[in-house]
C-alpha positions as CSV (number, residue, x, y, z in Angstrom):
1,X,0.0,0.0,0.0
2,X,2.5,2.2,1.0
3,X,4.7,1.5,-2.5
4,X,1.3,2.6,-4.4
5,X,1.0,5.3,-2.6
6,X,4.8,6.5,-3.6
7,X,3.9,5.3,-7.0
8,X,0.6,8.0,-7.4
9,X,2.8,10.6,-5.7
10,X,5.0,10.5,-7.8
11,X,3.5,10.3,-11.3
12,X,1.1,13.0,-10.0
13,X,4.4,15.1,-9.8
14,X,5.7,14.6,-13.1
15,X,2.4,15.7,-14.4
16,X,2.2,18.8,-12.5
17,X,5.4,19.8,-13.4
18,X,4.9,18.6,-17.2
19,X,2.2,21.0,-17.0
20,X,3.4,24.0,-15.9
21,X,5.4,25.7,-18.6
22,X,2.0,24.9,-21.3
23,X,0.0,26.6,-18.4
24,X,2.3,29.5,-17.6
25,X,2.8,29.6,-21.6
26,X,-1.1,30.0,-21.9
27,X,-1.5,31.8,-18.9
28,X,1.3,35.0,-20.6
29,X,-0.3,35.1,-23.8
30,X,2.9,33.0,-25.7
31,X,0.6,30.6,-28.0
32,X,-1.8,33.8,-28.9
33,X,1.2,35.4,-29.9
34,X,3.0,32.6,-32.0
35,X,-0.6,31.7,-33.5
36,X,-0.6,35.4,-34.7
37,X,3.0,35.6,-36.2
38,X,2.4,32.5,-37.8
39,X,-0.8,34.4,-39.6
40,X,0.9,37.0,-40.5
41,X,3.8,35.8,-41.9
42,X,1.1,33.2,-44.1
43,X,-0.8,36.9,-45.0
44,X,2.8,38.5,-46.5
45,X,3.5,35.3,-48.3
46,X,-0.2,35.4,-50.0
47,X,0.2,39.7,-50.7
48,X,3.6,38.9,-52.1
49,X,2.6,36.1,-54.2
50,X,-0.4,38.7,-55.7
51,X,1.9,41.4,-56.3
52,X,4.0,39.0,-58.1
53,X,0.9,37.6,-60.2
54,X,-0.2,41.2,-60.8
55,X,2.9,42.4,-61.7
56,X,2.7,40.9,-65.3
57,X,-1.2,42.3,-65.9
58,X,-0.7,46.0,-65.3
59,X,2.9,45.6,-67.5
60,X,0.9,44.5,-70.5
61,X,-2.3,46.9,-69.5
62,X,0.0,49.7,-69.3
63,X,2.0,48.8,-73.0
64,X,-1.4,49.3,-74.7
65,X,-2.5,52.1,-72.8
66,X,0.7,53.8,-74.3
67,X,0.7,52.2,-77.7
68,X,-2.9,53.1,-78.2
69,X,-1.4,56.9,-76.8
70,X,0.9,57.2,-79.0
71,X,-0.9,55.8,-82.3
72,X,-3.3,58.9,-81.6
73,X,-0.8,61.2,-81.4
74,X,0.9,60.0,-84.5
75,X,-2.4,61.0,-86.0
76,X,-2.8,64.0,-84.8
77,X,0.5,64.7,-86.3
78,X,0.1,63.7,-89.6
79,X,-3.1,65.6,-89.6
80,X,-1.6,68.7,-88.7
81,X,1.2,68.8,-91.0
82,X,-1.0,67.9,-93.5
83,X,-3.4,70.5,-93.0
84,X,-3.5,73.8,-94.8
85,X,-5.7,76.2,-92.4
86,X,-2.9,76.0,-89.3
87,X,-0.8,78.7,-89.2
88,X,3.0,77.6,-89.6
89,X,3.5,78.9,-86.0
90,X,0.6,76.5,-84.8
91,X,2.3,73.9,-86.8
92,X,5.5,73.8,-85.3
93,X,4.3,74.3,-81.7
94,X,2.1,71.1,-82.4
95,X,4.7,69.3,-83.7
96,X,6.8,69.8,-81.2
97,X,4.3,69.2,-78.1
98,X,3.4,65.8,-79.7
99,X,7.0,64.7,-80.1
100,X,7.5,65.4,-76.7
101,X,4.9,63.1,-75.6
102,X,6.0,60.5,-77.4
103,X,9.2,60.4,-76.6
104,X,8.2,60.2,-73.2
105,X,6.0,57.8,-73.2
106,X,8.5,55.1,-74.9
107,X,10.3,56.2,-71.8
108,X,7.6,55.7,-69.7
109,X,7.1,52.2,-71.6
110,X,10.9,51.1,-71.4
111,X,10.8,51.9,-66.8
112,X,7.4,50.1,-67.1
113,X,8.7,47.0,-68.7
114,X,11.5,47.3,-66.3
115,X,9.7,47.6,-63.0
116,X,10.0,44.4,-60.7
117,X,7.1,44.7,-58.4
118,X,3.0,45.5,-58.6
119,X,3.2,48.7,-56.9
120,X,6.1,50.8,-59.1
121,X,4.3,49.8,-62.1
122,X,1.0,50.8,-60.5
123,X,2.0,54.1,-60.0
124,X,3.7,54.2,-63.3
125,X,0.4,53.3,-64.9
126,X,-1.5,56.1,-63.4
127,X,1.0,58.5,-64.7
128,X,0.0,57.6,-68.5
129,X,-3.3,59.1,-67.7
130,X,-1.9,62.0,-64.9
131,X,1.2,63.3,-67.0
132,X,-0.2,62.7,-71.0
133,X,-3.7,64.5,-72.1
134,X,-3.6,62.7,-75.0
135,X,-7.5,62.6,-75.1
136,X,-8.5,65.1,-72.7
137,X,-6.0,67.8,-74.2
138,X,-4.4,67.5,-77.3
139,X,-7.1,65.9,-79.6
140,X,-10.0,68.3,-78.6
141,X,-7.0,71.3,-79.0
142,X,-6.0,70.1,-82.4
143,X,-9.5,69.2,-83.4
144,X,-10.8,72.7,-82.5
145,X,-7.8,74.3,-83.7
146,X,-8.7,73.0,-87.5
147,X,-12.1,73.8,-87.0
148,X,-11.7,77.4,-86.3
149,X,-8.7,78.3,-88.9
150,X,-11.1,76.8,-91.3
151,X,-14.2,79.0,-90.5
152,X,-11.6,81.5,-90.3
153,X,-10.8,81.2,-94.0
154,X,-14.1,80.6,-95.2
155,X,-15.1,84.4,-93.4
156,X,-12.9,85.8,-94.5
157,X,-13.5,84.8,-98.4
158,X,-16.9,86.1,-97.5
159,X,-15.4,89.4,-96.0
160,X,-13.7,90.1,-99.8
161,X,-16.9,90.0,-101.2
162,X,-18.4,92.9,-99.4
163,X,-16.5,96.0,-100.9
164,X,-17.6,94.3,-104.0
165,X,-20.9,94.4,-103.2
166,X,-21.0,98.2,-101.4
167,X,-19.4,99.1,-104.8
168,X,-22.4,97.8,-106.9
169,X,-24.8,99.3,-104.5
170,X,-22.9,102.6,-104.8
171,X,-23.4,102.5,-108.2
172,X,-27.0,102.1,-108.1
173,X,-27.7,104.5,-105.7
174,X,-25.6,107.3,-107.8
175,X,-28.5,106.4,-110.9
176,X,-31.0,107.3,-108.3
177,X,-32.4,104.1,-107.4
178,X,-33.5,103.0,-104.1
179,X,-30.9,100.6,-102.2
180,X,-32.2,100.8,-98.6
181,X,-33.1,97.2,-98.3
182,X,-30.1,95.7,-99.9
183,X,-27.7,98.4,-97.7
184,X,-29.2,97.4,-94.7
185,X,-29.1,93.4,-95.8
186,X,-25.1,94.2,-96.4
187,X,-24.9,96.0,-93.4
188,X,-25.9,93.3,-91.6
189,X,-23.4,91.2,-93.0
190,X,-20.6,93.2,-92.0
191,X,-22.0,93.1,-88.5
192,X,-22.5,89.3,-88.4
193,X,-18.7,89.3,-90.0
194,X,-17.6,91.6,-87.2
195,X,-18.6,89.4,-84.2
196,X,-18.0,85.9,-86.0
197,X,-14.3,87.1,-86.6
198,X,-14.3,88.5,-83.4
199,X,-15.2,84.9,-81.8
200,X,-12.8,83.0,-84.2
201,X,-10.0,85.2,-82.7
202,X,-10.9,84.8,-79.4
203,X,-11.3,81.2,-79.5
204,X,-8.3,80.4,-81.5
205,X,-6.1,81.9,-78.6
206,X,-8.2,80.6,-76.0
207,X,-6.9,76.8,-77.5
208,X,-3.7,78.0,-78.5
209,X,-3.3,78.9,-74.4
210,X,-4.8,74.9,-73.3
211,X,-1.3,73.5,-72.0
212,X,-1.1,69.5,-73.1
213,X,0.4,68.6,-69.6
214,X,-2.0,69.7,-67.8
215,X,-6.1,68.7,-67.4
216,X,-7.9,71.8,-69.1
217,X,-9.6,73.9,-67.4
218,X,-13.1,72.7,-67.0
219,X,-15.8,74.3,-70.2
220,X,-12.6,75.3,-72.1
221,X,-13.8,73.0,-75.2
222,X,-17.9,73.4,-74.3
223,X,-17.5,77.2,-74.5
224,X,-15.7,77.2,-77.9
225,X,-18.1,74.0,-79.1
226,X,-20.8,76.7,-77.8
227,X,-19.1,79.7,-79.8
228,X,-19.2,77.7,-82.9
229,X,-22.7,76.4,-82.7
230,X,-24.6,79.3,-81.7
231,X,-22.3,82.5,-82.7
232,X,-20.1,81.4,-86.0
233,X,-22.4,78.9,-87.4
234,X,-25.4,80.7,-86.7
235,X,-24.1,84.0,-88.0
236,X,-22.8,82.3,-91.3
237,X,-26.4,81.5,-91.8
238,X,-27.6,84.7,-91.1
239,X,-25.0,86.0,-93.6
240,X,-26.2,83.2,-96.0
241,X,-30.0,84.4,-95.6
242,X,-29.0,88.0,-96.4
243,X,-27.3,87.1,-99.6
244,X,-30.6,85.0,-100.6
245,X,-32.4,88.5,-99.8
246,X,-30.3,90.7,-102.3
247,X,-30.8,88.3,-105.3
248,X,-34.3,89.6,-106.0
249,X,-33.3,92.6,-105.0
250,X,-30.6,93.2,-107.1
251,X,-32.8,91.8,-110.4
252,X,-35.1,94.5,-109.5
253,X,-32.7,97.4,-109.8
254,X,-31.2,95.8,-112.9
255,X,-35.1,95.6,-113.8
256,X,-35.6,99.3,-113.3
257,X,-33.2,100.3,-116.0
258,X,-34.3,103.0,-118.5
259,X,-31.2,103.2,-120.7
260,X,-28.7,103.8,-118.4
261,X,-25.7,102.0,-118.0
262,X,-26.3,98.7,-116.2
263,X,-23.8,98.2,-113.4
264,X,-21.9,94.4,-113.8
265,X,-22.5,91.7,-111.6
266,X,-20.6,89.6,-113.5
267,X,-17.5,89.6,-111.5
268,X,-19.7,89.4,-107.7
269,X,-21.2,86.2,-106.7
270,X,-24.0,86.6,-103.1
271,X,-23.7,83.0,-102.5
272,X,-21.6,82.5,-99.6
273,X,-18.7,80.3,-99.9
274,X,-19.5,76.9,-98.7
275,X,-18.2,76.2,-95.3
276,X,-16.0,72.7,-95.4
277,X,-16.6,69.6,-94.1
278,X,-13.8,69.7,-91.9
279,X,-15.8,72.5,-89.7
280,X,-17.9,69.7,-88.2
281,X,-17.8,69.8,-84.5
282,X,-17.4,66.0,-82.5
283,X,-16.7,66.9,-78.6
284,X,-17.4,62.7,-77.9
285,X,-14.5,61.9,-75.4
286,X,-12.5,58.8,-77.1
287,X,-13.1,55.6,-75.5
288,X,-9.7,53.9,-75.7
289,X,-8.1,53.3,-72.6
């Protein structure tokens, strides 16, 4: 009995003291601790293994972000040195903005295809789109830039018709015939001339001045889409509906004719000249990425 007894004793001691240091482990917080490193190292392992699968996705993302980029600015500059309304001061400033932004984005490309983790080539990414205003810059600026030197030209083949015309109505009115209502048809033209070039002008430097490293100011393009619609184009017709007036008008004169010397016409025309197909407004935002 007394041999058991030593027996229990002493196993019971063995557990105890087996016991402790899992106890006093649990009891200071050690296993909450280790469970939690352990988590967090399994976490980092998974991030880093994302980054690393990412990596490849915004590298090829970002190449045809900057191909499609620079495929519109190639364009763009074929179209402006083949155009023949841009001054040759607009032309070389254009030029030389777009070269610029090529060049740097084939630099941008070259650090891209370079970078070794997710989160440099993120950030290189986002500065395609933050540092190059390919679409929300240079295309509308170039666009509205063609548009205006255009109507431009076409007023101001208008404008040489009018001394023309105040010549032959002179004329007239030295025989004694009544030009009120053609006068004041021609008058208005000069007026509608007047504020449609004074627009143009305006406008042209207002797109001239958008910067192509920088977002445009917001309305920059509406207001100019705006001047065009409902100042230039609507004064062209006006200018168009006057001429349409004086044909009659001037028939009538030549009608009224007792002998005297007829004034020509031969060398005036009242139709306006047409206004080109290049004037046409688009302000739809491109959709490439």
């Amino acid at each position: 009995m007394k041999k058991l007894l030593t027996t229990l004793t002493i196993t019971g001691a063995i557990l105890l003291q087996s016991s402790l240091p899992a106890l006093a482990a649990e009891n200071v917080g050690g296993q909450k601790l280790l469970n939690q490193v352990n988590h967090e190292v399994n976490q980092a392992s998974k991030a880093a293994n994302k980054q690393s699968d990412r990596l490849p996705t915004i590298i090829s993302r970002s190449n045809t972000m900057i191909t499609n980029r620079i495929a519109s600015l190639t364009k763009l500059l074929n179209r402006i040195q083949n155009d023949k309304r841009l001054s040759a001061s607009e032309k070389t400033t254009l030029t030389t903005q777009i070269q610029t932004d090529i060049s740097g984005l084939n630099g941008l490309k070259t650090k891209i295809d370079a970078d070794k983790d997710a989160t440099t080539a993120k950030n290189d990414e986002k500065s395609i789109i933050t540092s190059y205003y390919v679409y929300a810059a240079f295309e509308p600026k170039v666009r509205y830039l063609i548009i205006l030197n255009n109507l431009q030209a076409t007023t101001n083949n208008i404008q040489l018709l009018v001394p023309q015309l105040q010549k032959l109505v002179n004329t007239f009115k030295s025989q004694g015939k009544d030009v009120t209502a053609i006068q004041a048809l021609l008058d208005d033209v000069s007026s509608q001339l007047t504020t449609i070039n004074t627009t143009i002008t305006s406008d042209i430097t207002a797109v001239q001045n958008v910067s192509t490293t920088a977002k445009p100011a917001d309305g920059t393009f509406a207001k100019v889409k705006q001047d065009i619609s409902q100042i230039i184009r609507a004064g062209l017709g006006k200018i168009r509906s006057d001429f349409d007036q004086m044909k009659p008008l001037f028939k009538q004169l030549i009608s009224q004719q007792q002998g005297s010397p007829t004034p020509s016409t031969s060398a005036v025309s009242t139709t306006p000249p047409a206004i080109s197909p290049t004037t046409s407004v688009s302000a739809s935002p491109p959709t490439t990425p």
